[in-house]
N, C-alpha and C positions, 0 to 999 in steps of 0.2 A: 395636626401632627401625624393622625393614620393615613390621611390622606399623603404623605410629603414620603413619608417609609414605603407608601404601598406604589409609587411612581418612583422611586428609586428603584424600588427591587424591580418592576418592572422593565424598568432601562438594562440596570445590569442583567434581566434575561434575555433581552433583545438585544443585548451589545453580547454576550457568549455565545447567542447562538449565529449570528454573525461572522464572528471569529471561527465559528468551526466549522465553518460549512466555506471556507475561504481556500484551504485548501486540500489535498489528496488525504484519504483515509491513511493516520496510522494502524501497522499490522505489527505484532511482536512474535520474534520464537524464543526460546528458552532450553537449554540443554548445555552438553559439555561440547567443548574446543577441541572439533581433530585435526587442524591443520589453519595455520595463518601463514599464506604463500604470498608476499606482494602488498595487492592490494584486496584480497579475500582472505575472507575468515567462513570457514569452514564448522558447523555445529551439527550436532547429532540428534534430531526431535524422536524419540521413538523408534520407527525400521528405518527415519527418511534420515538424508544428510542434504544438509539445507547450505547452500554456495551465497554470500552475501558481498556483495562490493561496496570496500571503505574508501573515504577518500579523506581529503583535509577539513572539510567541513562534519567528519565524524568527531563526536564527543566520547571519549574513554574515560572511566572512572575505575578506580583499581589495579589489577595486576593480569593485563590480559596477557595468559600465555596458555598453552594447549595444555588441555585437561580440566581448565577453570572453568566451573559455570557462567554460564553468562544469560543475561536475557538484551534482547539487542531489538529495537523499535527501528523498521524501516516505513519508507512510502514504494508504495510500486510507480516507476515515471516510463512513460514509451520513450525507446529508441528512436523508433522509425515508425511510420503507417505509410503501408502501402493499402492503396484503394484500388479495387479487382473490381472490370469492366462489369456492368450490370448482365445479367442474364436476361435474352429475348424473353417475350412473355406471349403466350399464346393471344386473339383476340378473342373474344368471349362468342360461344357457340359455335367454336372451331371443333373439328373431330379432324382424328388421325386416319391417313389414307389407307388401302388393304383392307376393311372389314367391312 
């Protein structure tokens, strides 16, 4: 029987960590609503003011309107990568001319 619990719970902690390492880190901010223009919602952390892009795969719960607190969980995803030519590399026991 310990042995049968102790190989379950083992499964379920290699099937969650699985799971989370599947995709991009969630980040969250938390503050009040200065502005919901479109498709951004606009929040105030402290001195910052943090620009977030909603779309249709957002989930709202409540009464989002400027002024409400809110705490709001995103992923960071890239746009675009741009890849910038390598830089020459000197060959090893090269010295610079002039001295």
């Amino acid at each position: 029987m310990i042995k049968r619990i102790s190989v379950l719970l083992l499964l379920s902690l290699l099937l969650s960590s699985l799971l989370s390492a599947a995709g991009p880190k969630t980040y969250q901010v938390t503050g009040p609503v200065l502005a919901i223009a479109g498709n951004v919602i606009t929040v105030q952390k402290g001195a910052e003011k943090w620009e977030i892009a909603l779309d249709k795969s957002t989930k709202t719960t409540g009464d989002l309107k400027v002024g409400a607190k809110v705490t709001i969980e995103y992923q960071m995803t890239a746009t675009t990568v741009t890849v910038k030519p390598a830089m020459p590399t000197k060959p090893a026991g090269a010295t610079t001319k002039g001295n």
